[in-house]
Gaussian input, Z-matrix of N, CA and C with variables (Angstrom, degrees):
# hf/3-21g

backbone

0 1
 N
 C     1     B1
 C     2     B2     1     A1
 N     3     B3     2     A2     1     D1
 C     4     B4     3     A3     2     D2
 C     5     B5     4     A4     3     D3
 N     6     B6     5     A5     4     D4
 C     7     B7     6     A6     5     D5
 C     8     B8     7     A7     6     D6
 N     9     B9     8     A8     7     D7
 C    10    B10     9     A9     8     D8
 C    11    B11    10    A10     9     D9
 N    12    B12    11    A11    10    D10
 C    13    B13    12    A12    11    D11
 C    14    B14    13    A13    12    D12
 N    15    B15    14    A14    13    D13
 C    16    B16    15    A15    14    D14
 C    17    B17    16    A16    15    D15
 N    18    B18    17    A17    16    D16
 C    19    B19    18    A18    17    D17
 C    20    B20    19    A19    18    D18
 N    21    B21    20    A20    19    D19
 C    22    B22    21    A21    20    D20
 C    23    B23    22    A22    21    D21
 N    24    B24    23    A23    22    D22
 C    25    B25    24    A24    23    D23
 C    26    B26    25    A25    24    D24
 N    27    B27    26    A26    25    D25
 C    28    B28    27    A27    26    D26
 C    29    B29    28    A28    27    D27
 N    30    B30    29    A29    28    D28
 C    31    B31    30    A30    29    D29
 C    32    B32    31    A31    30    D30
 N    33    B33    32    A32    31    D31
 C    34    B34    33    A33    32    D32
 C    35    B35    34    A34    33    D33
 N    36    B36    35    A35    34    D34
 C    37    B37    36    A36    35    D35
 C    38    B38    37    A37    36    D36
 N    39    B39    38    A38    37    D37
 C    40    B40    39    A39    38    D38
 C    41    B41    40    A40    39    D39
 N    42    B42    41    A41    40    D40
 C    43    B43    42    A42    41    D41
 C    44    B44    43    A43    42    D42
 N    45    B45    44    A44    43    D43
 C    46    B46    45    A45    44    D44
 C    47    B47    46    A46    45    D45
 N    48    B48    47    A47    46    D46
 C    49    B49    48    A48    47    D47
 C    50    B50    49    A49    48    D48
 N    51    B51    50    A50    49    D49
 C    52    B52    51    A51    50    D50
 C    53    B53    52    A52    51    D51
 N    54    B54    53    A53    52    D52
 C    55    B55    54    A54    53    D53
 C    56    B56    55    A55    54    D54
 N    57    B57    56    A56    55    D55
 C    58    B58    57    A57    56    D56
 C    59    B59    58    A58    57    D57
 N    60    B60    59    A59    58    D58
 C    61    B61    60    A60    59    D59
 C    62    B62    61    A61    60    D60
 N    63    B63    62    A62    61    D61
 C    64    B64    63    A63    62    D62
 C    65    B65    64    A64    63    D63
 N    66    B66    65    A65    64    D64
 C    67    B67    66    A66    65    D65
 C    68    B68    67    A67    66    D66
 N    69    B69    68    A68    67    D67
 C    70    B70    69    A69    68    D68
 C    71    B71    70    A70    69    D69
 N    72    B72    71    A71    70    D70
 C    73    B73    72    A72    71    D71
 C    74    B74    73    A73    72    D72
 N    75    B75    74    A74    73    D73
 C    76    B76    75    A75    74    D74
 C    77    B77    76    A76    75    D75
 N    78    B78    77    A77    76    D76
 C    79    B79    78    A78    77    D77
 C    80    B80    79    A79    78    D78
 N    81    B81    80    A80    79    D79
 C    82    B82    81    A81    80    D80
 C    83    B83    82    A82    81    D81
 N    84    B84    83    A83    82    D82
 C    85    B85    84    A84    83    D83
 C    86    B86    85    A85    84    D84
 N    87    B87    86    A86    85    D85
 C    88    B88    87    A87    86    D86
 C    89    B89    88    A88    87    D87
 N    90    B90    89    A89    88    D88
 C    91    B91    90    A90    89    D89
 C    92    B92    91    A91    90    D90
 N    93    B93    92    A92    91    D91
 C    94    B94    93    A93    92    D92
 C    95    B95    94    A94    93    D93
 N    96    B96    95    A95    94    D94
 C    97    B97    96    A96    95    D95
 C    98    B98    97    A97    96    D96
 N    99    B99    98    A98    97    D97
 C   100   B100    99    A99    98    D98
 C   101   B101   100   A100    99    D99
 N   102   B102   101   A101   100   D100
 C   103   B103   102   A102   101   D101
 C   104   B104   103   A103   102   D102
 N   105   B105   104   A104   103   D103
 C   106   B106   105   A105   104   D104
 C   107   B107   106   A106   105   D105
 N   108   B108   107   A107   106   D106
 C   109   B109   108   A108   107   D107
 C   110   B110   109   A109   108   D108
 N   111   B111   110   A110   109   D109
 C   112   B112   111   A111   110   D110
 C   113   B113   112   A112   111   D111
 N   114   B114   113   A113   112   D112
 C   115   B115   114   A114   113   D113
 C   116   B116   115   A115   114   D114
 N   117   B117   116   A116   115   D115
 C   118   B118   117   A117   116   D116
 C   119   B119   118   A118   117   D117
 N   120   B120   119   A119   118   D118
 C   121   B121   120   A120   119   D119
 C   122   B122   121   A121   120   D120
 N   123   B123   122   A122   121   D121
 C   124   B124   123   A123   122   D122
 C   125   B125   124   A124   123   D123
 N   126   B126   125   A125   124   D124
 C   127   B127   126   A126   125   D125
 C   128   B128   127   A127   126   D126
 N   129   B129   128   A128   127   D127
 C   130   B130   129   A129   128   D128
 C   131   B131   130   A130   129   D129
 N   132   B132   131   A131   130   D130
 C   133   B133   132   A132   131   D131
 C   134   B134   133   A133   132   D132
 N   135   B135   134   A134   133   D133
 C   136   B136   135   A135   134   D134
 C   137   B137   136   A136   135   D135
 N   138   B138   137   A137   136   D136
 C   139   B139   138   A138   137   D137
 C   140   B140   139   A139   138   D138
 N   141   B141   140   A140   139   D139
 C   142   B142   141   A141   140   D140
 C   143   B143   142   A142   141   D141
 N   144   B144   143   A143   142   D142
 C   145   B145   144   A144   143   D143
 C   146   B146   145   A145   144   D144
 N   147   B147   146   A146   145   D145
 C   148   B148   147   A147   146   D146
 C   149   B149   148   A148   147   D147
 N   150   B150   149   A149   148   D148
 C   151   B151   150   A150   149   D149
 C   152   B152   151   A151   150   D150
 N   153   B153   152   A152   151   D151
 C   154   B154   153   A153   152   D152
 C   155   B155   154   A154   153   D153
 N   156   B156   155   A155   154   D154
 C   157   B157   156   A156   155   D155
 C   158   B158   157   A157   156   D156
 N   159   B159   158   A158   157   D157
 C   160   B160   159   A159   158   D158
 C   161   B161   160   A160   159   D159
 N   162   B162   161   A161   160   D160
 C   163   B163   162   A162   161   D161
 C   164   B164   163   A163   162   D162
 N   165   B165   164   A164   163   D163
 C   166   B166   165   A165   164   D164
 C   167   B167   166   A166   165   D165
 N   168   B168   167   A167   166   D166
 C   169   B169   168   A168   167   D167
 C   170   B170   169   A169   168   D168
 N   171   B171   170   A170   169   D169
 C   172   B172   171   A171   170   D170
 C   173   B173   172   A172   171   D171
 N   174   B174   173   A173   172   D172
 C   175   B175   174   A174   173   D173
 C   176   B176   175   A175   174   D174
 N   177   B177   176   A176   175   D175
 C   178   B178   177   A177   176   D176
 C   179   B179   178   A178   177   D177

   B1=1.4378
   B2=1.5257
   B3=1.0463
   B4=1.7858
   B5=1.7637
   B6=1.4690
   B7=1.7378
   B8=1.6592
   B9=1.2089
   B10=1.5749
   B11=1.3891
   B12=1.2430
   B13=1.6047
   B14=1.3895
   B15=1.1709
   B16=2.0049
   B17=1.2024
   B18=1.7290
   B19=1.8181
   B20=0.9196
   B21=1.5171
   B22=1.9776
   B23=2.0376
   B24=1.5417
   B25=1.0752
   B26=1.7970
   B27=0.9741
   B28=1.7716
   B29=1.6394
   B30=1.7100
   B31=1.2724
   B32=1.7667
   B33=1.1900
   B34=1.6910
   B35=1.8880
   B36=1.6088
   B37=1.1571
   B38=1.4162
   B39=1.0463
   B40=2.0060
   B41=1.1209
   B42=1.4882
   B43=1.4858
   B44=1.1314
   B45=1.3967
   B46=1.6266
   B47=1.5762
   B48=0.8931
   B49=1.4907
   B50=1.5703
   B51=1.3697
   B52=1.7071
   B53=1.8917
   B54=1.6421
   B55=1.8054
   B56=1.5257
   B57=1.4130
   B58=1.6221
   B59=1.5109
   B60=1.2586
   B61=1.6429
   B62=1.3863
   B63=1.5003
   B64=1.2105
   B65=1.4829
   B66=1.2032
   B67=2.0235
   B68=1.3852
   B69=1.3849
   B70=1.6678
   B71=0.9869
   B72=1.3562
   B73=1.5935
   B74=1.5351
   B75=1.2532
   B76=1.3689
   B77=1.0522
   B78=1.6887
   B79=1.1233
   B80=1.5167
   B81=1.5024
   B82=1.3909
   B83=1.6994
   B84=1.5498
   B85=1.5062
   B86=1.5233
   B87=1.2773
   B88=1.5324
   B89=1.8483
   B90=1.3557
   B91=0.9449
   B92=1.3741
   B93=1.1471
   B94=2.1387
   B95=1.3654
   B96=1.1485
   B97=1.0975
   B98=1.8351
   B99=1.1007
   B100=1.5727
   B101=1.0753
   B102=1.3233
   B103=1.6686
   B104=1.3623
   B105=1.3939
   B106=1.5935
   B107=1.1435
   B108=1.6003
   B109=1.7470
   B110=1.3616
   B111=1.6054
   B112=2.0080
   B113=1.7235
   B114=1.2736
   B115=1.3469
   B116=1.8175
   B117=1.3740
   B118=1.0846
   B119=1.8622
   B120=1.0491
   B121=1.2749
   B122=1.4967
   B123=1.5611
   B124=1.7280
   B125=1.9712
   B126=1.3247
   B127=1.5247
   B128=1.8224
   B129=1.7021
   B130=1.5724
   B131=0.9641
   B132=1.6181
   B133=1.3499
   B134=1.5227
   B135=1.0362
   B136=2.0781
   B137=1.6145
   B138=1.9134
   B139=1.3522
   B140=1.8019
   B141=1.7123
   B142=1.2475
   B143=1.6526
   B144=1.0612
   B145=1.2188
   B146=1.8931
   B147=1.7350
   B148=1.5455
   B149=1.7785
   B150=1.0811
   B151=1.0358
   B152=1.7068
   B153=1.0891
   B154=1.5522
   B155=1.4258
   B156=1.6395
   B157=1.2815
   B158=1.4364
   B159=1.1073
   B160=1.2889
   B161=1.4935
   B162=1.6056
   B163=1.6678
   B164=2.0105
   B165=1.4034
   B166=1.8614
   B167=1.2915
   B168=1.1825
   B169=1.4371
   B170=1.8467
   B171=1.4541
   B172=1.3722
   B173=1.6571
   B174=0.8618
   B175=1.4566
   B176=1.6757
   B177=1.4386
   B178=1.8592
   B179=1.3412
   A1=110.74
   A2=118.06
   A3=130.48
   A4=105.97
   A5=90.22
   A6=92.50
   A7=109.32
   A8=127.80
   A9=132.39
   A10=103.31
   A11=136.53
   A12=126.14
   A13=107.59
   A14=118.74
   A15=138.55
   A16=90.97
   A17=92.40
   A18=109.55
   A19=107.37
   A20=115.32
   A21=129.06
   A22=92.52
   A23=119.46
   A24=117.91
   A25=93.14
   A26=111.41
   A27=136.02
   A28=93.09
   A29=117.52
   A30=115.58
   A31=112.11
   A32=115.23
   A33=112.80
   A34=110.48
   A35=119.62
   A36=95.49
   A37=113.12
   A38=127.32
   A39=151.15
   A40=127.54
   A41=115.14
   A42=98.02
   A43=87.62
   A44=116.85
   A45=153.10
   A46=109.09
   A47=124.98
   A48=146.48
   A49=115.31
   A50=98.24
   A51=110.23
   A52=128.35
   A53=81.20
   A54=99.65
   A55=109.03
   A56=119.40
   A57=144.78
   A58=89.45
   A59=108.44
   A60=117.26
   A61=97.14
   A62=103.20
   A63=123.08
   A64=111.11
   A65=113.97
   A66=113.23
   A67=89.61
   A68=109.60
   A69=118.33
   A70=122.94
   A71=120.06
   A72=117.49
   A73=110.18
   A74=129.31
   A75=138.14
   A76=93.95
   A77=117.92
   A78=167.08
   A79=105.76
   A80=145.54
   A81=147.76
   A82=87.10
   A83=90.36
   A84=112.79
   A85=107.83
   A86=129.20
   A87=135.55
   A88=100.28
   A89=118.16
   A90=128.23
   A91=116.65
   A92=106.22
   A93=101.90
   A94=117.89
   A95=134.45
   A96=130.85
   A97=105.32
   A98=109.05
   A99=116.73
   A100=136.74
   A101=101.31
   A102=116.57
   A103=115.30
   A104=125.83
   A105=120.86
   A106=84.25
   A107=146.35
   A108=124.29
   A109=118.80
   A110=106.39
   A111=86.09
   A112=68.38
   A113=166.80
   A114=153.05
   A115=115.42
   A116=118.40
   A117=96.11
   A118=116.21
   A119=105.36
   A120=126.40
   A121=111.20
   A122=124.87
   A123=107.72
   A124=85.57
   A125=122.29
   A126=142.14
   A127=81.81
   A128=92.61
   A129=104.45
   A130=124.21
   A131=130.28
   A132=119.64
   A133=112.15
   A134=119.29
   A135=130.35
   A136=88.62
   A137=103.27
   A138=103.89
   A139=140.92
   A140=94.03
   A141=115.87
   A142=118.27
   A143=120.27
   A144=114.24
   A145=135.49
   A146=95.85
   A147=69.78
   A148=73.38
   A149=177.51
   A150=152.80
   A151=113.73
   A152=104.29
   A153=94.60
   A154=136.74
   A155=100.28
   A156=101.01
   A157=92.31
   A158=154.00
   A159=123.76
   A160=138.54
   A161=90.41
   A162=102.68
   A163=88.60
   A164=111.48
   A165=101.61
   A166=108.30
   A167=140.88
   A168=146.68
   A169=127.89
   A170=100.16
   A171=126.63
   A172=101.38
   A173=146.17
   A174=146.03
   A175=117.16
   A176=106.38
   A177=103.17
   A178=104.16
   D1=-48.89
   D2=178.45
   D3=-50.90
   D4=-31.89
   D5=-175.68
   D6=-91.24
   D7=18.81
   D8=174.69
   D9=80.90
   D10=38.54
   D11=171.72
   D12=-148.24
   D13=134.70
   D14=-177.93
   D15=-25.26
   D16=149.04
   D17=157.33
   D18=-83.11
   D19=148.89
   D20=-168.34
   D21=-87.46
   D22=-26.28
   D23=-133.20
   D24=-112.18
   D25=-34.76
   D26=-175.59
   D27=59.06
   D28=54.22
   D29=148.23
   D30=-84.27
   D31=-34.60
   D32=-171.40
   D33=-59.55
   D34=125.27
   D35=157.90
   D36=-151.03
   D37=173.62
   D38=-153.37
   D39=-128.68
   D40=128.09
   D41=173.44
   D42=-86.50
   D43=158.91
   D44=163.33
   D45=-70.80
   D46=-178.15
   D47=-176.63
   D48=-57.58
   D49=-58.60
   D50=165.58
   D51=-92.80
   D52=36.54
   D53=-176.00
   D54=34.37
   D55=72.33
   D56=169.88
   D57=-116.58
   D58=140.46
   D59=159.54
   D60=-84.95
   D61=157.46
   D62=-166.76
   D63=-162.34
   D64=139.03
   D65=-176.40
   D66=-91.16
   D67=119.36
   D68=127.98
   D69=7.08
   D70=139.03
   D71=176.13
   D72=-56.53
   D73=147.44
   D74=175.21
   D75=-112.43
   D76=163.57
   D77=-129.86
   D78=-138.85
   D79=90.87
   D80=-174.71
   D81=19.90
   D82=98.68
   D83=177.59
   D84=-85.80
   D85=3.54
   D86=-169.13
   D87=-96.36
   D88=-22.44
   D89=178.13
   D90=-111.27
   D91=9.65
   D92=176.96
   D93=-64.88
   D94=-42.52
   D95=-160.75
   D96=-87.44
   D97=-11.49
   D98=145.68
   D99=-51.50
   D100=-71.08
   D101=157.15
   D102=-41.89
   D103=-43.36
   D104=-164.74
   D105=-87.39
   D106=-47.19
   D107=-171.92
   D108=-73.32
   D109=5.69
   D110=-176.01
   D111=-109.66
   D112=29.61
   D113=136.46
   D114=-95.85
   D115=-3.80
   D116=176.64
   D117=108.61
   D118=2.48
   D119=-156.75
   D120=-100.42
   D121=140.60
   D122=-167.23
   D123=-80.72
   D124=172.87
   D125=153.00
   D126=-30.78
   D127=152.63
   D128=156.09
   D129=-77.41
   D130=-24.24
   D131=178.58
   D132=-55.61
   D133=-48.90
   D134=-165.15
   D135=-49.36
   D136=-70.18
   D137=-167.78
   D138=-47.10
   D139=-37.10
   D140=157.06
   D141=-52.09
   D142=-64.25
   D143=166.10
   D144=-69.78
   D145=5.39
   D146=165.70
   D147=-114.39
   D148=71.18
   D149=57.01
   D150=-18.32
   D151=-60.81
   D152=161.89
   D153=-27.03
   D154=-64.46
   D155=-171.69
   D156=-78.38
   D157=-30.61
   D158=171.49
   D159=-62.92
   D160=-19.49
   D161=-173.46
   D162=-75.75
   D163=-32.33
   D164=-174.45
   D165=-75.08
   D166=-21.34
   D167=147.67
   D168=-30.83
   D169=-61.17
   D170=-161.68
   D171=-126.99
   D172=25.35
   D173=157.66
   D174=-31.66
   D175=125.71
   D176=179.63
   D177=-106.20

């Protein structure tokens, strides 16, 4: 990501402009949740959403 190209993993995320969290650009997002099960990783939907509820908790 630091080097200008998508996360493979859609752990990185941002608030946006109007302080919304938001995932990082991904990396052929049709295949993420692939990528996160051959590493060990829950589906993005779960993770996305408890990022959520933490980002509504702790908001900067």
């Amino acid at each position: 990501m630091n080097a200008g190209r998508p996360q493979l993993y859609g752990t990185q995320f941002v608030s946006d402009d109007n302080g919304a969290l938001q995932p990082r650009p991904i990396d052929r997002p049709e295949s993420l949740d692939d990528r996160r099960a051959a590493v060990g990783l829950d589906p993005f939907a779960e993770y996305e959403a408890t990022m959520h509820s933490i980002w509504a908790r702790n908001p900067t």
